[in-house]
N, C-alpha and C positions, 0 to 999 in steps of 0.2 A: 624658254627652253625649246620650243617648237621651232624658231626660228635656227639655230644652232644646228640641229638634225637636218631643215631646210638647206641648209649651206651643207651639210654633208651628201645631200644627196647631189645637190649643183655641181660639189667638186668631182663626184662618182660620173657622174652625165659629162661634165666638161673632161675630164680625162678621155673616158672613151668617145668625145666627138675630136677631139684632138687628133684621131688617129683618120677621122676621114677628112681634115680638113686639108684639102690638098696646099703643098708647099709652092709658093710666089716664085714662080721662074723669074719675076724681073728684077729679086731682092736677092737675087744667086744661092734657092730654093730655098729663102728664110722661111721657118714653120710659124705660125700662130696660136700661142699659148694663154690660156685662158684661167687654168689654173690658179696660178699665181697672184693673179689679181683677186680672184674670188677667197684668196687665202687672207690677204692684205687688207681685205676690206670683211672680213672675218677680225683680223687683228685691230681692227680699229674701231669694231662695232661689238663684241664680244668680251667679258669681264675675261681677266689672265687663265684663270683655270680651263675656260672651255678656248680661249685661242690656243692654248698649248695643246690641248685634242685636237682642234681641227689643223695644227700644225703636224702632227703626227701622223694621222689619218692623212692630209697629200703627201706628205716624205713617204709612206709607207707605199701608198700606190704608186707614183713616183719610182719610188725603188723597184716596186718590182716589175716594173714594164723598165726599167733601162739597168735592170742588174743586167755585165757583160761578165763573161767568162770565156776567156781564149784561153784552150791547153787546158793544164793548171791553175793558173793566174784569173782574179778577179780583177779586174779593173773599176769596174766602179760598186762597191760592196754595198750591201743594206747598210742603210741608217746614214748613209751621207747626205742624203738627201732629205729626211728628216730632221739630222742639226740643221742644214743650210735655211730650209722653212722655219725651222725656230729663233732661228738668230736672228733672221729677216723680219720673221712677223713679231718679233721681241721690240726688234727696233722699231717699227711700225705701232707696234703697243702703246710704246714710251711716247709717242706723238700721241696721244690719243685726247689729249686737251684738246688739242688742234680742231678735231674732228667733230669733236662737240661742241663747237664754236659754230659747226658749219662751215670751216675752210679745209676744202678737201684740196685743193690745190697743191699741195705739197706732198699729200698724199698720193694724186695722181703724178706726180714726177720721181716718186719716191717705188710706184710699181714699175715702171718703165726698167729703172733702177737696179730693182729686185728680179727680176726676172731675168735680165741682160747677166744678172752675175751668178743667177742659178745655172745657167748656161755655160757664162764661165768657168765656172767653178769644176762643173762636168768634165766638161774640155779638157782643164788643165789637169785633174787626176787620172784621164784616160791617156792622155800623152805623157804625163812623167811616171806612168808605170810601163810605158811603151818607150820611152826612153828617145822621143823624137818634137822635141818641142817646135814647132813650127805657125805661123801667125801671117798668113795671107792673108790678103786684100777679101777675098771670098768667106773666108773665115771667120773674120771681124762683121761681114755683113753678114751672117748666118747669127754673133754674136749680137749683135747692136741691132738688127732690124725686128725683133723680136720684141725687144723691150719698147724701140720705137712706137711699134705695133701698139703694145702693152698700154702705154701712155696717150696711144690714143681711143682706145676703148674701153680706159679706165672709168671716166666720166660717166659715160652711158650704162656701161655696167654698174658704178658706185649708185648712181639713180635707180637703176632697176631693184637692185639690191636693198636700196632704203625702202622701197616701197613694196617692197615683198617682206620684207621687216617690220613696217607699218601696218601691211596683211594678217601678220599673223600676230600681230599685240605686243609687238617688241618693240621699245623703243631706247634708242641710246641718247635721247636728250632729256632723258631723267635728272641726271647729273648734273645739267648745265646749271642750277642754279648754285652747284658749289663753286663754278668757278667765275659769277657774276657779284 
């Protein structure tokens, strides 16, 4: 249970370092999100009940550092971003044999993944309530390099993460002997 709160406070610290980490002029200002992975790797080392909170708890921060409101109109409303982490770290769940095998592998290609489409996803509610669908070259790299990003400091962070899990008496290879 300590470690679970541990991941909440990770995902509290990584949102707000999010905001200073400045955006890759050479990836035509791709941001780096950190988030998301810490959520994923939440969903694969956490029993359902508590991945569904910490699924919550980022959509909910999430939302509210990118609720938009032009005029009248919301563009992008609470709770969207809460389903899109639940679905994701759902799917991410359902893998979770994997994990406890010790192959993260899939998992680190599966954040890259999840994050690219959290992005998306963004995008595409903020343009079809703006009524201008548009999909540039710069936009796909703002889309795609992110996840990029994601899939490559999956690893590092999946490592850190077990052993800070390890730190605090949790372990998720309790279970492996059911599937041996």
């Amino acid at each position: 249970m300590i470690f679970f709160f541990v991941l909440l406070v990770l995902v509290l610290i990584a949102q707000i370092a999010e905001f200073f980490i400045p955006a890759l002029p050479w990836l035509y200002n791709a941001h780096i999100y950190i988030v998301p992975v810490i959520v994923f790797y939440g969903a694969m080392a956490l029993p359902f009940p508590l991945m569904l909170a910490l699924a919550l708890y980022a959509g909910l921060l999430l939302d509210a550092l990118t609720v938009q409101v032009m005029g009248d109109k919301v563009e992008l409303s609470i709770g969207s971003s809460i389903l899109l982490y639940g679905v994701l770290a759902g799917f991410m769940h359902g893998l979770r044999p994997l994990f406890i095998r010790g192959r993260w592998e899939v998992h680190c290609i599966l954040s890259g993944i999840g994050t690219s489409l959290i992005i998306l996803t963004q995008y595409l509610m903020i343009t079809f309530r703006r009524g201008s669908l548009v999909f540039t070259p710069e936009i796909w790299w703002q889309i795609a390099a992110p996840g990029l990003i994601a899939m490559a400091i999956a690893p590092i962070l999946f490592w850190f993460l077990q052993w800070m899990g390890r730190m605090t008496g949790y372990s998720t290879l309790i279970e492996r002997s059911d599937f041996e």
